[in-house]
C-alpha positions in Angstrom: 69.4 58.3 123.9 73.6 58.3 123.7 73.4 59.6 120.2 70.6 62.1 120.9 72.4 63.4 124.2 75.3 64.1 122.0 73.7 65.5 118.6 72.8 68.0 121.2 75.9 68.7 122.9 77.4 69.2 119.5 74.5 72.1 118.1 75.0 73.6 121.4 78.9 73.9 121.0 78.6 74.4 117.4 76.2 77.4 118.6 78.7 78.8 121.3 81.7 78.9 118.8 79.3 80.4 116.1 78.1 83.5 118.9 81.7 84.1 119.2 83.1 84.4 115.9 79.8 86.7 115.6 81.1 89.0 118.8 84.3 89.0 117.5 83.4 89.8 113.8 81.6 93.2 115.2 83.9 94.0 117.8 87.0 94.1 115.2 84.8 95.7 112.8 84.3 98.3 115.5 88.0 98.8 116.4 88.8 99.2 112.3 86.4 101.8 112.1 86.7 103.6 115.1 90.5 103.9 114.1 90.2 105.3 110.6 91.5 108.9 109.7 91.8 111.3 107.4 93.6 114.3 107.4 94.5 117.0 105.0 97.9 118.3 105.1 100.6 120.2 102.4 103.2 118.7 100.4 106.0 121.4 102.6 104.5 119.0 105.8 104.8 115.8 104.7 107.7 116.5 103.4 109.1 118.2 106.9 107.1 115.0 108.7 109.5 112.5 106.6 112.5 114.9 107.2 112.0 115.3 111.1 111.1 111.4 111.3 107.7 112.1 112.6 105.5 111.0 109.2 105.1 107.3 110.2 104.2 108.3 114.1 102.6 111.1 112.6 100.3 109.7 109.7 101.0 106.1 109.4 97.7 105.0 109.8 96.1 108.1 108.0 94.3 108.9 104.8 96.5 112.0 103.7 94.3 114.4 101.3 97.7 116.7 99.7 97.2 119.4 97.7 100.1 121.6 96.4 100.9 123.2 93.0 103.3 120.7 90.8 106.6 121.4 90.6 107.6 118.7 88.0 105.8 115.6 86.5 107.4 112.9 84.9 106.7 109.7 83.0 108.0 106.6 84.2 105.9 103.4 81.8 102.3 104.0 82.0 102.4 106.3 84.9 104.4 109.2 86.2 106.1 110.5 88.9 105.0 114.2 90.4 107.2 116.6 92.7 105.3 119.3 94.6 106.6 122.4 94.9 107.9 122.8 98.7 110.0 125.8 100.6 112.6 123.3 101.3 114.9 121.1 99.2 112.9 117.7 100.5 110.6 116.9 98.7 107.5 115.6 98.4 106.7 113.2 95.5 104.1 110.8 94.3 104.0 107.7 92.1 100.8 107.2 90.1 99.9 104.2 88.4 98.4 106.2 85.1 99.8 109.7 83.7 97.0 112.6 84.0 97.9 114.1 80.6 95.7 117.3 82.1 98.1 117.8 84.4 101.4 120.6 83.9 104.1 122.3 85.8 102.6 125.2 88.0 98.9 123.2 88.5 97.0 122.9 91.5 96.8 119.8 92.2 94.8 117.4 94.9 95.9 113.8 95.5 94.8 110.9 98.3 97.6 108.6 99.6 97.7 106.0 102.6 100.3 107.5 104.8 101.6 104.3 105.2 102.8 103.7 101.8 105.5 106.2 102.4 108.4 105.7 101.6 111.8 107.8 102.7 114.5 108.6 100.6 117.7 110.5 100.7 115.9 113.9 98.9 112.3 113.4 100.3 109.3 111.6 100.7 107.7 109.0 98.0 103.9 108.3 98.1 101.8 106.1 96.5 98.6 109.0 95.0 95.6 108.7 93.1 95.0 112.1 91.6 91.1 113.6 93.0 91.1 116.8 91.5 93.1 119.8 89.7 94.8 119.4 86.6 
């Protein structure tokens, strides 16, 4: 009857901690998604965002769809490093992980970066890009 009593009391707490972890599994889910964005913005604003210190208020936890003409592209081992072409002398530059030999000076070009892979430097702003379209 002891053992019984508490096989039950164990399925039932078992049961309990299982319905939470359940509830708490959808309501994070929930929160995640309800939180994601993406925005499209220019290289001359991100560039201004970084300048002004408002890019990681701004887009920190953004998808940031850039598009811009290249102003430069450069390789750096198996990938490269772009500049786009702003009105300003900060600037606005990507690292990618393999060089697009399609793309060249002057090129329109559309890239997708976290916003919070920024990173600030003295002449500009550095993102991590995966290249989407233009070349």
């Amino acid at each position: 009857m002891m053992n019984r009593r508490r096989t039950v009391g164990v399925a039932a707490l078992l049961a309990t901690l299982a319905a939470i972890g359940v509830l708490a599994f959808l309501l994070g889910e929930r929160q995640a998604l309800s939180s994601l964005a993406v925005r499209q913005i220019s290289p001359d604003r991100a560039a201004a965002a970084m300048q002004s210190d408002e890019f990681y208020s701004d887009y920190n936890e953004t998808t940031l769809v850039i598009r811009g003409s290249v102003a430069s592209i450069q390789a750096n081992g198996d990938g490269a490093t772009l500049q786009f072409a702003t009105h300003s002398p900060f600037k606005t530059l990507c690292q990618l992980a393999q060089y697009p030999s399609s793309v060249h000076d002057g090129a329109m070009l559309t890239v997708l970066t976290e916003g919070a892979s920024a990173q600030r430097q003295s002449s500009g702003v550095v993102l991590s890009c995966s290249v989407i379209s233009g070349g």
